[in-house]
Every structure is written in C-alpha cells, then in structure tokens.
VOGU-3710 file (C-alpha; in Angstrom, 3 decimals, decimal comma):
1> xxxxxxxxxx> -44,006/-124,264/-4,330  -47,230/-122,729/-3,755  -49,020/-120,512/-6,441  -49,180/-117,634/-3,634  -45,256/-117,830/-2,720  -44,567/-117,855/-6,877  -46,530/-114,913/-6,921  -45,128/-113,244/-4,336  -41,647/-113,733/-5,455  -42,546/-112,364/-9,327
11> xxxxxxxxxx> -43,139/-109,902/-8,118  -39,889/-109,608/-5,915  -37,875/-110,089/-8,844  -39,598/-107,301/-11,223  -39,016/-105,068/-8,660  -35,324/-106,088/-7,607  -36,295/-106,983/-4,198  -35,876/-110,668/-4,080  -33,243/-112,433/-1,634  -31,042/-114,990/-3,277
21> xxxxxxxxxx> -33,165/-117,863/-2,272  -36,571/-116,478/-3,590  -34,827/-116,731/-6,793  -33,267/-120,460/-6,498  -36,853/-121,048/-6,255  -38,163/-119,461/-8,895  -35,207/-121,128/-11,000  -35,864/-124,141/-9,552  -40,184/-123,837/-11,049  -39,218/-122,435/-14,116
31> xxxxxxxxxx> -36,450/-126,028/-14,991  -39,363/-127,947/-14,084  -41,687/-126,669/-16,153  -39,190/-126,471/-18,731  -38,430/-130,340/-18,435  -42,282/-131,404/-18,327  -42,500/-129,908/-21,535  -39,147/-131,531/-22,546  -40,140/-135,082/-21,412  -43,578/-134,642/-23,587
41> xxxxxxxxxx> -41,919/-134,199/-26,277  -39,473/-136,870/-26,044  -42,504/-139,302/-25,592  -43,769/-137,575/-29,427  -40,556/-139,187/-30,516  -38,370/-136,105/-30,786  -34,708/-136,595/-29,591  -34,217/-134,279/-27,349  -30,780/-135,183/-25,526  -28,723/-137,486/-28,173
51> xxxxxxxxxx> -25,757/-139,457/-27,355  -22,126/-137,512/-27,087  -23,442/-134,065/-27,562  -21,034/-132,043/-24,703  -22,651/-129,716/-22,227  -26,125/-131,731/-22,799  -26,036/-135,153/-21,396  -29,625/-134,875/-19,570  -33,214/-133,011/-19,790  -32,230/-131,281/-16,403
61> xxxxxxxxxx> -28,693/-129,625/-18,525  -31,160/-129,018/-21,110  -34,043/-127,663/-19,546  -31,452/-125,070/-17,555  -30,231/-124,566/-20,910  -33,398/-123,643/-22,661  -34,706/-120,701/-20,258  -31,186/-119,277/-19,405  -31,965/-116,429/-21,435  -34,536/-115,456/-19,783
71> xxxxxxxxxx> -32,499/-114,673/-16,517  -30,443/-112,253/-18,655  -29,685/-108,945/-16,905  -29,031/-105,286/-17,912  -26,326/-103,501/-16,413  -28,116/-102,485/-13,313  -29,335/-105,640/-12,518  -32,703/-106,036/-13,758  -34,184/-109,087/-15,494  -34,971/-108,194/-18,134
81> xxxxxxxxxx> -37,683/-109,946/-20,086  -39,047/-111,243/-16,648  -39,862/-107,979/-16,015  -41,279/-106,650/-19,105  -43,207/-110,291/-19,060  -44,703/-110,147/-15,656  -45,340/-106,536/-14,661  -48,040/-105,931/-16,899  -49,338/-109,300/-15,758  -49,039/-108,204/-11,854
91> xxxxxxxxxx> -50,999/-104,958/-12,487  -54,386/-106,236/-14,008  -57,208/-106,893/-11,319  -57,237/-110,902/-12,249  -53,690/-111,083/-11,240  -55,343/-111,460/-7,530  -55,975/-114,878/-8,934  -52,732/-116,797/-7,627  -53,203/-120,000/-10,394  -52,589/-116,940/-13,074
101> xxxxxxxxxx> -49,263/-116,233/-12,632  -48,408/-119,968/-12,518  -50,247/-120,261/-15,914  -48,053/-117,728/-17,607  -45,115/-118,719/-16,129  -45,776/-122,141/-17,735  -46,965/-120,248/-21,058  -43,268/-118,088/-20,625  -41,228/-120,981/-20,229  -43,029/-123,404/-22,375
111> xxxxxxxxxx> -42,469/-120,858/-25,290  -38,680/-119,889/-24,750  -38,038/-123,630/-24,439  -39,528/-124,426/-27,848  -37,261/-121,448/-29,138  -34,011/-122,907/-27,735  -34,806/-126,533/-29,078  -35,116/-125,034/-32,434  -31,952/-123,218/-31,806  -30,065/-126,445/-30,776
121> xxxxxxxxxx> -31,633/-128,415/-33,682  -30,234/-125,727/-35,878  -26,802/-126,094/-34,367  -26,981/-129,880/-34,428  -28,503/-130,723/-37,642  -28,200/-127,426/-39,681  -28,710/-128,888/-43,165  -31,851/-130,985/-41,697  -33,401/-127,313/-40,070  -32,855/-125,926/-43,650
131> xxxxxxxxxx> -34,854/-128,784/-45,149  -37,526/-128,230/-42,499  -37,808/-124,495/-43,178  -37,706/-125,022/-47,461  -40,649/-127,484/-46,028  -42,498/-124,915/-44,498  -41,878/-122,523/-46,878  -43,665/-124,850/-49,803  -46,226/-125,657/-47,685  -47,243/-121,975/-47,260
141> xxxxxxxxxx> -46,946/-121,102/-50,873  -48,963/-123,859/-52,122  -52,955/-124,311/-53,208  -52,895/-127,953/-52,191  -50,894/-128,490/-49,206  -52,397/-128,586/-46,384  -50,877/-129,204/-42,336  -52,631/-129,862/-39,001  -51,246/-130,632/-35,594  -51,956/-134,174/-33,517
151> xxxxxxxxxx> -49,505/-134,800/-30,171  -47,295/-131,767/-30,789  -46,862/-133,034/-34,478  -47,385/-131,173/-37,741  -49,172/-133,601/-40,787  -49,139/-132,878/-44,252  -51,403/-133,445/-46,730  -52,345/-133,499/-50,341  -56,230/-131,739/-51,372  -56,547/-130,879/-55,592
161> xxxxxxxxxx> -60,434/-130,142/-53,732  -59,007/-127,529/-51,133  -58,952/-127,743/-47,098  -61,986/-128,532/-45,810  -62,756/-131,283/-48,309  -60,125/-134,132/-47,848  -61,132/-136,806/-45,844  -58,036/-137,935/-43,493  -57,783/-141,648/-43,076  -56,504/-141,410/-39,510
171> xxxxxxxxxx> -57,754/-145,210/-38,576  -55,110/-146,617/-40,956  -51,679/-147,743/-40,408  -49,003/-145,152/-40,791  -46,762/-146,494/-44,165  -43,095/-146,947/-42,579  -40,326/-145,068/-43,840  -38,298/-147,442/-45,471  -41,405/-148,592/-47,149  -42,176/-144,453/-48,513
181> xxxxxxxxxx> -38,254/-144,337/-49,521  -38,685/-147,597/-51,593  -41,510/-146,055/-53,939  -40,409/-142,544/-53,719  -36,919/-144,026/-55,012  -38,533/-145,080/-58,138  -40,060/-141,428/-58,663  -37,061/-139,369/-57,668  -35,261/-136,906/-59,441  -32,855/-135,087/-58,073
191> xxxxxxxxxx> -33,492/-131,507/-60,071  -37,200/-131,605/-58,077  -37,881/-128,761/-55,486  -38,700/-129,397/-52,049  -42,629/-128,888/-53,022  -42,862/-131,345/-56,462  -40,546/-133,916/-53,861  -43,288/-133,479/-50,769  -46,205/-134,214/-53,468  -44,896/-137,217/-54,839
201> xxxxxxxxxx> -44,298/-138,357/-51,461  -47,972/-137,640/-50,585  -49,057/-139,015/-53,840  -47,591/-142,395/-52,998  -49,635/-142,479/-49,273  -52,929/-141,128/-51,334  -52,735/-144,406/-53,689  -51,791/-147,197/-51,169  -55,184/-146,602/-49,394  -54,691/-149,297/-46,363
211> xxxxxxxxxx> -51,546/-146,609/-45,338  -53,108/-142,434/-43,707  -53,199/-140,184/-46,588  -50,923/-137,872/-44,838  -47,075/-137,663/-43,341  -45,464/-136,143/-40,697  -43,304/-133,180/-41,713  -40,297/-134,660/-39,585  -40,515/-137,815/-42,068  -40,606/-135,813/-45,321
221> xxxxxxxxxx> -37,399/-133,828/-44,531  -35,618/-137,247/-43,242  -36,123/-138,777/-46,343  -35,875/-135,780/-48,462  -32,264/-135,439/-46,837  -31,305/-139,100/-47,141  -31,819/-138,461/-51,131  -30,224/-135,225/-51,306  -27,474/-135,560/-49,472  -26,496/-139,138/-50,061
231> xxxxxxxxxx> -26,863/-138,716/-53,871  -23,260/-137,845/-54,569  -22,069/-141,195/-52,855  -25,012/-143,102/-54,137  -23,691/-141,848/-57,682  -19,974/-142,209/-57,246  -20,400/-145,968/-54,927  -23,186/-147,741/-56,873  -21,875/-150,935/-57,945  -18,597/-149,437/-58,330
241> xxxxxxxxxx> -15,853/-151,612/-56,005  -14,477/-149,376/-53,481  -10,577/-151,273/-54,191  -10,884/-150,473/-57,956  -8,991/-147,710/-60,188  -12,170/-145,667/-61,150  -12,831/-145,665/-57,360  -9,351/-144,226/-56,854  -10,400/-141,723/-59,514  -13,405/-140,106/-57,600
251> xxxxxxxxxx> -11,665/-140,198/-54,398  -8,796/-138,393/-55,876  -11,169/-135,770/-57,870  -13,174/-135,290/-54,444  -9,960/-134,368/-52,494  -9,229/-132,346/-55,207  -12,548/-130,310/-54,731  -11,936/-130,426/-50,619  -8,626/-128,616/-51,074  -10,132/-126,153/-53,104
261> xxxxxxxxxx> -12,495/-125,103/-51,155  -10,258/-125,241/-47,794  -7,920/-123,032/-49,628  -11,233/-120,355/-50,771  -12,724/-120,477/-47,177  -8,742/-119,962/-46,112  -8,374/-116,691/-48,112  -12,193/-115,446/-46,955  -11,224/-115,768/-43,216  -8,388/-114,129/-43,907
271> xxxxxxxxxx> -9,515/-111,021/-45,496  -12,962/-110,813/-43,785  -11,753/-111,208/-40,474  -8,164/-111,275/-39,230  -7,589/-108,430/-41,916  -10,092/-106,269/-40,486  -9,318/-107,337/-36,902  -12,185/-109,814/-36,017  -10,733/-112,648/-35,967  -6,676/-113,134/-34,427
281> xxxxxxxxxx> -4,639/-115,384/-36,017  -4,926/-117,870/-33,115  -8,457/-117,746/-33,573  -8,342/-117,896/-37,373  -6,305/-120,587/-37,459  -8,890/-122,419/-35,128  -11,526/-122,355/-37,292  -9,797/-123,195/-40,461  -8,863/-126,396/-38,728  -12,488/-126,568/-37,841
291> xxxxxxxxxx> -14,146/-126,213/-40,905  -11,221/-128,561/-42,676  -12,223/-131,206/-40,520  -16,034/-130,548/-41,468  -15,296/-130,673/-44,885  -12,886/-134,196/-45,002  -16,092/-135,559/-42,757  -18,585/-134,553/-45,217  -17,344/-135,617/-48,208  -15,445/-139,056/-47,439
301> xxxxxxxxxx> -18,787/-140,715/-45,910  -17,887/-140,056/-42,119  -20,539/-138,979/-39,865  -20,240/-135,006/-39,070  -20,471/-133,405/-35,423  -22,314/-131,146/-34,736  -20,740/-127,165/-35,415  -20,076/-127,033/-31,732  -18,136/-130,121/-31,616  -15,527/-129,189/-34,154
311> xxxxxxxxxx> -14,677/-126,039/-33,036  -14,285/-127,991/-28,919  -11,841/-130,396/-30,969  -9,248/-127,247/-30,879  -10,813/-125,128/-27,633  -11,160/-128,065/-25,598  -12,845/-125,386/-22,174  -15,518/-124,327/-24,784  -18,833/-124,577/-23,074  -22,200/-124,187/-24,805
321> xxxxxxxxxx> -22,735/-120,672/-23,725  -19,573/-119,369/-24,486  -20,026/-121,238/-28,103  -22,996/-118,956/-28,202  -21,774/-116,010/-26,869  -18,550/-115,828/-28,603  -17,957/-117,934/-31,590  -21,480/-118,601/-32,641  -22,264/-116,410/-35,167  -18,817/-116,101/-37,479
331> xxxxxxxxxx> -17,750/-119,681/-37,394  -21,448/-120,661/-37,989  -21,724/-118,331/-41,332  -18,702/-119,502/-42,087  -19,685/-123,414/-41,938  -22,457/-122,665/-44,100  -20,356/-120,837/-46,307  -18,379/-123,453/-47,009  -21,029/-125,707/-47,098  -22,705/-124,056/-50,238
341> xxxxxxxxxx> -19,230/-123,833/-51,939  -19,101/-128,150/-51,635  -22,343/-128,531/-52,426  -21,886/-126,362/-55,821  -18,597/-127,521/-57,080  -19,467/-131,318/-56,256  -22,866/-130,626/-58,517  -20,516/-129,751/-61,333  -18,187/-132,413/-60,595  -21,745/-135,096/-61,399
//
C-alpha cells in the first residue's frame, strides 16, 4: 500500500468514515508489520509459535492476535485507541509528510505486539515470567548489576567498580548452558534469592575468562527454573529406584499433599465464587477439574499445558479470545493460587 493511501485511510478511520475495504487494508499493513517484527524475533532465538499451542499454529494467527486490541470499539463504533493514537498525529504540520504516519503505525504496532507476546508468555510459561520479573526486579535494586541490549536481547553483568568501568569481553565464546548449570550446580543452594543465584552465575562467566563476562537474562531464569523447580524431584529421585518401597513412600506422601490442596482450592471456589454468584456450578466444576489436572501434572513429573489448555480439555469451543475475555482472569488467580499452596506444603514436606 502506498504511504499516501495509509494516510488517507487513518484518517478515515479516526473519523468513522472509512468503507469496509479501506479497513481490510489497513488490517492487512498493520499484520504485516506485526509479523516482521515477529519473524525478527524468532531469528533472536525467541519461540514465538511452539508446537500444540491451539488457536496459534503460525506468525500470521499470531500477528492477528497481537494487535486485535487495538481494533477494539466503544459502543458507537469508534476505534478507540486508533483514534486517540493517530488524531493528534494527523493534526501537526509534519503529518503532510506521508512516510510519518507509516513510521508510527510501525512504532503502534511494533509496541502492542511486544505487549501481547509478554501476555502470551505469561499465559504459557507463568512460573518462567515470574522468574523473569524477580530477575528484573534484582537487577534494578542492585549496586552491581548491570544490563544492556544487543539484537533485541537484554545482558547481564557483574561490576564491584560500577557501570561504566567493566570491560565486556564480547569477542569470546558464549559459555553453553549445560556447561553454566554444571558449575553453578556445585554452588547452589536452594534458600538463595534470585539476586545472590544471578551473581554466582555471573561469578562463574567472570573467572573462566576464554567464556563473555556476561549472560543473557533469558539463560539465567532457564536455569534458575531448572533448579528451582526440579529440586523436589531431584531430592525425592536421586539415586533412589523408582520400583522400591521408600519410592512408594514419597509418591504416596505427594498424593497426599495433591489431595489436600484440591480439596482447599475446592472449598475457595466454592465460597469465593459460586457462593457469591460468579462462578455456576457448571463452571465451578470446570475449573476444579482444571486445576486438578494441573496439579497431578505438576507434581508426578509430567509436562504441564499451558493455563489455556486445561481449561479447553473440559470447554472443548474455547478460543483464545474468549479464554481472555471470559475465563482469564478467575481461573488464572486461581492457578496461581494453587500453585503457591504446592509449592509451600511440598517445602515442608523436604
């Protein structure tokens, strides 16, 4: 399309003028933009359209998926953000400038799509976005943790000296993860925040000096995750033989600890919910088969879905939007609700 139609038609749609195929086109700009900036990122590494995830088998499902909320209308009509977005934009003297409005189109979209795939990494991976935020979190409230961007990638680093005087060995070879997990393993202790964790980590890459002084934030919270959440297996499995009685015994005392919890998260969506009339029983009963299904999956070494998956097991028309639109917001408190009540009666159980 040419910068001087995409103008034109902006403006058609901030002033509710458009005809229905002024705005297939400007659909049609906005998903490509939308999977440019997709396909760069999947060339940084990220995984942007995993295997078996319903509704989002390609970039183009994706990419449609990502700026939908931007078309968002009020009741009469309008969209929306486009319109608080562009009219300012249409009303300074530079707009004359055609290329303008096809720069912050691409600024719009590119920024709405980076909010969604944060969204659906949150849905997919919720205990891994957690990890990434406690990340983030250390990082800011630290004296000698530093980050920079390279490729659409955030780096850490470790400076006792402050910012501006570390020297970054970018020329070397990148340690590889299994090779960091190794040494980290023989420094680990589970009781460690997220920050002491990252700077032993860091310290490791600092002393093998033919490896970058630095990781990628994406690698910390992989391996911080792999140790966290695998240390309750790692505990109850190592060198223990899965066919013997004291095997039996931590089986038996984990199921014990799943029905507990799938009998607490019962009586909270019962009285939070259907009691008060938020939740019908159908719907109720939905979810605790949801969640019950999480929980056997998370604790018996079976790899877990995603939170939309489980609750499509029972509501087999759920579509992504309607996930978000409907069920979204109680079965996801929910999830992590239960999620914190595993996580602290397994920590007594060690």
């Amino acid at each position: 399309m040419e910068s001087k139609k995409l103008r034109s038609i902006v403006k058609s749609i901030c002033s509710g003028e458009y005809s229905p195929g002024e705005l297939v086109d400007f659909i049609d700009v906005s998903q490509k933009i939308a999977i440019s900036y997709l396909k760069y990122q999947e060339s940084l590494g990220k995984n942007i359209k995993p295997k078996n995830i319903e509704g989002l088998n390609n970039l183009e499902d994706i990419a449609i998926d990502c700026i939908a909320g931007l078309f968002m209308r009020n009741d009469l009509g309008e969209f929306v953000q486009l319109k608080r977005y562009f009219t300012p934009l249409l009303e300074k003297d530079d707009a004359g400038n055609d290329q303008y409005i096809l720069l912050m189109l691409r600024r719009l979209v590119v920024k709405k799509t980076k909010q969604e795939l944060s969204r659906i990494f949150r849905e997919r991976d919720p205990e891994g976005a957690k990890i990434i935020r406690n990340i983030r979190v250390a990082i800011r409230n630290s004296d000698i943790l530093f980050v920079f961007r390279e490729m659409g990638r955030e780096f850490v680093y470790l400076s006792h000296l402050g910012e501006k005087s570390k020297i970054i060995r970018k020329g070397h070879e990148e340690m590889h993860e299994r090779t960091l997990s190794f040494l980290f393993s023989d420094v680990y202790n589970p009781n460690d925040s997220v920050s002491a964790m990252m700077k032993k980590m860091l310290t490791i890459v600092e002393e093998n000096t033919e490896y970058k002084n630095y990781l990628a934030i994406d690698t910390i919270a992989c391996i911080i995750r792999n140790f966290t959440f695998n240390q309750y297996s790692d505990i109850c499995h190592g060198g223990v033989d899965k066919t013997s009685p004291l095997n039996d015994l931590h089986y038996q005392e984990i199921n014990e600890i799943n029905n507990s919890v799938i009998k607490d998260i019962h009586s909270k969506i019962k009285l939070q919910y259907v009691n008060k009339n938020k939740l019908d029983n159908n719907k109720a009963s939905i979810y605790f088969k949801a969640i019950s299904d999480f929980v056997q999956d998370l604790t018996h070494e079976k790899e877990c879905d995603s939170n939309f998956k489980y609750l499509k097991r029972y509501i087999p028309q759920l579509s992504q939007q309607i996930y978000r639109d409907e069920e979204r917001s109680i079965f996801e408190y929910l999830i992590k609700v239960t999620r914190k009540s595993l996580r602290k009666k397994l920590k007594e159980l060690l």
